[in-house]
C-alpha positions in Angstrom: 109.6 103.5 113.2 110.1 99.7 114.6 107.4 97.8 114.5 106.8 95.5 118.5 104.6 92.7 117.4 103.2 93.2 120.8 101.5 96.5 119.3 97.7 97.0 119.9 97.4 97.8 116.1 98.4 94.0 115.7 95.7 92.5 118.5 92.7 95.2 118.3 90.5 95.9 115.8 89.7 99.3 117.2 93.6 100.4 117.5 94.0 98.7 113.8 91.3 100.7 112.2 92.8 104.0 114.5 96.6 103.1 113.1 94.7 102.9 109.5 92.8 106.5 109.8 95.4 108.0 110.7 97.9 106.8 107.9 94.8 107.7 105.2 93.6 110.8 106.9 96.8 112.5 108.0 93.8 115.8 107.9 90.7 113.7 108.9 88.2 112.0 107.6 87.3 112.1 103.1 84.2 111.0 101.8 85.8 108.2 99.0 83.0 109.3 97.2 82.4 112.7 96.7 86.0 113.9 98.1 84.6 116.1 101.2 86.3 117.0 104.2 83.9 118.7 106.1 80.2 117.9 106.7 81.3 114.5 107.4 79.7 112.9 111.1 80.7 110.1 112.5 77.7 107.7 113.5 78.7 106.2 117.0 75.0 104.7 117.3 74.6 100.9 119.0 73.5 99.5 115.4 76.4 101.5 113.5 79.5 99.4 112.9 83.1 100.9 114.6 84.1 103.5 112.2 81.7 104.2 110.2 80.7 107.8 108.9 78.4 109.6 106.8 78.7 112.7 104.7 76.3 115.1 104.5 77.3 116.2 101.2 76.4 113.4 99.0 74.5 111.5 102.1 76.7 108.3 101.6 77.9 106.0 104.6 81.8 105.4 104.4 84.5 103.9 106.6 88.0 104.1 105.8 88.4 100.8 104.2 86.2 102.2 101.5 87.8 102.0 98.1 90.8 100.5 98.8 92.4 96.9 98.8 90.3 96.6 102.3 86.9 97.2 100.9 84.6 94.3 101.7 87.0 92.1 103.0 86.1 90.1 105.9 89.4 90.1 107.4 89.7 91.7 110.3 91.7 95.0 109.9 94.1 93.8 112.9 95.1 90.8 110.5 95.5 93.4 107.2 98.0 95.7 109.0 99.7 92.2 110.3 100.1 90.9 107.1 101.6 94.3 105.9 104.0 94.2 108.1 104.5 90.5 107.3 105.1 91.2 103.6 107.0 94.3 104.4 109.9 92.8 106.8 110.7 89.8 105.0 113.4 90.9 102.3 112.9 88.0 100.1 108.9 88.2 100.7 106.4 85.7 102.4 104.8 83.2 100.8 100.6 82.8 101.0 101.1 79.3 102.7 103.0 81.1 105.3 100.7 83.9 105.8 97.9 81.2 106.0 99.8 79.6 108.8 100.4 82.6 110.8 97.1 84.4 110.1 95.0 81.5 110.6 92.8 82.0 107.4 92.6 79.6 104.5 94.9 79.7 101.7 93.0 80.6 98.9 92.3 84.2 101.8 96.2 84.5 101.9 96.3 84.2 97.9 94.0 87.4 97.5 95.4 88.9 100.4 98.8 88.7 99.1 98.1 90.2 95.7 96.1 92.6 97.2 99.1 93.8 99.4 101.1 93.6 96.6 98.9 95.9 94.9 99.1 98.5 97.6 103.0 97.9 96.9 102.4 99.4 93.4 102.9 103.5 95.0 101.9 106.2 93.1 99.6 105.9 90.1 102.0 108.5 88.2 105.6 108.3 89.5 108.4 111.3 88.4 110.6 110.2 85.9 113.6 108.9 87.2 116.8 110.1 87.1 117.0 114.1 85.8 119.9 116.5 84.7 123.2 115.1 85.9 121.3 111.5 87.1 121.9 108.2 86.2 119.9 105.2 84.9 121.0 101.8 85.2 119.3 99.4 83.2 119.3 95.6 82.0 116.8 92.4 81.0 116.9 89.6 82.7 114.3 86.3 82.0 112.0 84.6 84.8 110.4 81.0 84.5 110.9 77.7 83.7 113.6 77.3 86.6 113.4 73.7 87.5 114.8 71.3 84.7 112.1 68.6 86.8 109.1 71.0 85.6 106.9 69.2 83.1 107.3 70.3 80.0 110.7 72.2 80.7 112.8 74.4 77.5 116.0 76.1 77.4 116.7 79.3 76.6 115.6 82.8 77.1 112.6 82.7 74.3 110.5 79.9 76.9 111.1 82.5 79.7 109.4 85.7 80.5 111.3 88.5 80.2 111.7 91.4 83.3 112.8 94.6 81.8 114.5 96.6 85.1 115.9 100.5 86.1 117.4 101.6 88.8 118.0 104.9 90.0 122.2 105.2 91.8 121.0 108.4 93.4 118.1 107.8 95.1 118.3 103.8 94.8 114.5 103.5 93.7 114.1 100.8 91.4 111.2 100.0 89.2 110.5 96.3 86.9 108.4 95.8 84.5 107.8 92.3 82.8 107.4 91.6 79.2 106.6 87.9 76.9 109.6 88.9 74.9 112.5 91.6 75.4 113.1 93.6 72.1 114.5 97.1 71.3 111.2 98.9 70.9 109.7 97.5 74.4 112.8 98.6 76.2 112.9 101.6 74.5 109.3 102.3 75.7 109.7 101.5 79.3 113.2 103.8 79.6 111.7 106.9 78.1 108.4 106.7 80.0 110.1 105.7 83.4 112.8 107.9 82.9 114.4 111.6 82.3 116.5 111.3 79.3 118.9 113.9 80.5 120.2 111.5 82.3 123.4 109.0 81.6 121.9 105.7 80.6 124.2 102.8 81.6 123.6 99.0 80.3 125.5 96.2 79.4 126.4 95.6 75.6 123.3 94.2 74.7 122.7 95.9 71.0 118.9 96.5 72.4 120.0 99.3 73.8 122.4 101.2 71.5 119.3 103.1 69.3 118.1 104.1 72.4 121.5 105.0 74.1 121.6 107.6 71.6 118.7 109.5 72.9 120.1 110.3 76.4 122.8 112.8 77.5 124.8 109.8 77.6 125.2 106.6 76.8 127.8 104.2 79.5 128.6 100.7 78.1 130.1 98.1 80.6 131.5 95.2 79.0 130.2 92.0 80.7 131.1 89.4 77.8 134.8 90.9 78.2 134.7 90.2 82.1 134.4 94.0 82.4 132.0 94.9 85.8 133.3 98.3 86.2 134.1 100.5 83.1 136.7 102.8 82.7 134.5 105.9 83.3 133.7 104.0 86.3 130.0 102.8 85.4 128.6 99.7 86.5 125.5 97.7 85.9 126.0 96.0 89.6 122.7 98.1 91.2 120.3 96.7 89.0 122.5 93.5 89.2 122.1 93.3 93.0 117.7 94.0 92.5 117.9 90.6 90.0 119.8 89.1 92.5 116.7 89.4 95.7 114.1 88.8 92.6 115.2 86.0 91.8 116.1 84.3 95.1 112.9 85.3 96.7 111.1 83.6 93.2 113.1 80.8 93.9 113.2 80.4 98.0 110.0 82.0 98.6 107.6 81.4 96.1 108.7 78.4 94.1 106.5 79.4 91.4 104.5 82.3 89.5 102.4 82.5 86.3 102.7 84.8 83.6 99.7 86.8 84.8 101.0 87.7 87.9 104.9 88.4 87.5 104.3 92.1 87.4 102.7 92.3 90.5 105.5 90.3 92.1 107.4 92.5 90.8 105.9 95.7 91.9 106.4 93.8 95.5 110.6 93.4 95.3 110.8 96.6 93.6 108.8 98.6 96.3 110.7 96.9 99.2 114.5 97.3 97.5 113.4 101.1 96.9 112.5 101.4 100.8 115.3 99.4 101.9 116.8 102.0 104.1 113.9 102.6 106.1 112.9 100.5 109.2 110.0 97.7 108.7 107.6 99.2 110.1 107.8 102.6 108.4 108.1 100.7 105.1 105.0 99.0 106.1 103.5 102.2 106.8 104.2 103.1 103.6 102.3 100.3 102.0 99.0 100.8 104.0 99.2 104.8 102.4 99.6 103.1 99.1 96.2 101.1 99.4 94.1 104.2 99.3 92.0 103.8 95.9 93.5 100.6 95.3 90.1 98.0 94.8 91.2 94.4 93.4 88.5 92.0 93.0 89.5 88.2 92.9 88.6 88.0 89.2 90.7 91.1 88.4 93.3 89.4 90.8 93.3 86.4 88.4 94.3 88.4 85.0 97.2 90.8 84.4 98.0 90.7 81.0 101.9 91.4 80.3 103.0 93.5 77.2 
């Protein structure tokens, strides 16, 4: 699915909200409040807004914006399914000056726009675990913040940085990131057994946070990095989740410039949903985001806290 930026769902509001119905209705129209399919009218009257529907079941008014990132937002939906695509095409993400720029709306609107796309970007509220009989897990830690030695207030080493705790999957090439204040043993050993199948090989580097852990998969693949090894001799390699750190960090860097604590893990809910759909045209991968913003509300205060394990 390409995606023409000369496409009504990009200009009209009535072809937007269409493209957007379709995408959350696949079967028609659902009450977001009661869950019925049928029953439901639509109300087409000269004081009814475009879209707007009412159920006879629980005799509440709904559109299709309702309870999702989209709810009472006065954006117009052509400008939401713009920045979608926006967010979804650029590999190394777009920054919420830029989108202010391009969408004409004020940069505190791009902010919460962003972080509301980027909670779309978070998928399904309980995802498989990865990997699985015969799979693979890849895994290693890597530290965010702190990157410019000009910063006020600047520290080296890893214990002034955030940590970002990552897995990806060789087989199906999803990835998933989760950040953390400080990377120990136990945290890691949380995120890998409730992200992943532990029938599956676990590879890492030689990091001794993961050997207690190692032990509890089918497998346990070490690749030497302090020894210059990249490939082992069983023919493992960390370079997958290698390559995710590598986008992460240059979009942090190019892109963004900056991130607080608070919202690292939504940031990275954004790189990991575009690496795992990476083989998949823009515009379907955008398509993909606008399913994932079905019973998704953010508020701007919620937008403003995220605490980090």
């Amino acid at each position: 699915m390409f995606a023409d930026l000369d496409n009504p769902i990009f200009k009209d509001e009535k072809a937007a909200r269409k493209h957007l119905e379709k995408l959350l209705w696949p079967n028609g129209p659902v009450c977001p409040h009661c869950k019925a399919t049928e029953n439901l009218h639509k109300l087409k009257g000269k004081s009814h807004r475009d879209g707007l529907y009412q159920c006879n079941e629980c005799r509440q008014h709904f559109t299709v914006t309702v309870g999702t990132v989209f709810e009472r937002s006065k954006i117009p939906l052509r400008k939401w399914v713009l920045a979608f695509h926006l967010m979804n095409a650029s590999k190394k993400g777009m920054s919420a000056h830029q989108m202010h720029r391009m969408l004409g709306i004020t940069y505190k609107t791009a902010w919460f726009m962003c972080h509301r796309i980027r909670e779309a970007m978070k998928g399904q509220k309980k995802k498989a675990p990865m990997g699985g009989d015969g799979g693979v897990i890849v895994t290693d830690e890597t530290y965010y913040g702190n990157t410019s030695k000009r910063a006020k207030g600047y520290k080296k080493g890893h214990r002034h940085k955030m940590g970002v705790v990552g897995l990806v999957d060789p087989a199906t090439g999803e990835a998933r990131a989760f950040a953390v204040k400080t990377a120990t043993a136990a945290k890691i050993r949380k995120i890998l057994v409730t992200n992943s199948d532990r029938k599956s090989a676990l590879v890492t580097d030689e990091s001794h946070m993961y050997n207690r852990v190692g032990e509890e998969y089918a497998m346990h693949q070490t690749v030497w990095h302090a020894r210059g090894e990249y490939v082992n001799s069983d023919g493992f390699t960390t370079n997958n989740v290698e390559n995710f750190f590598g986008i992460f960090k240059k979009g942090m860097v190019g892109t963004y410039h900056f991130c607080r604590e608070q919202h690292l893990q939504r940031y990275l809910n954004e790189f990991s949903f575009r690496y795992t759909n990476r083989h998949v045209e823009d515009g379907e991968r955008a398509a993909l985001a606008l399913v994932g913003a079905s019973g998704r509300r953010l508020t701007y205060r919620q937008a403003d806290k995220n605490p980090i394990a």
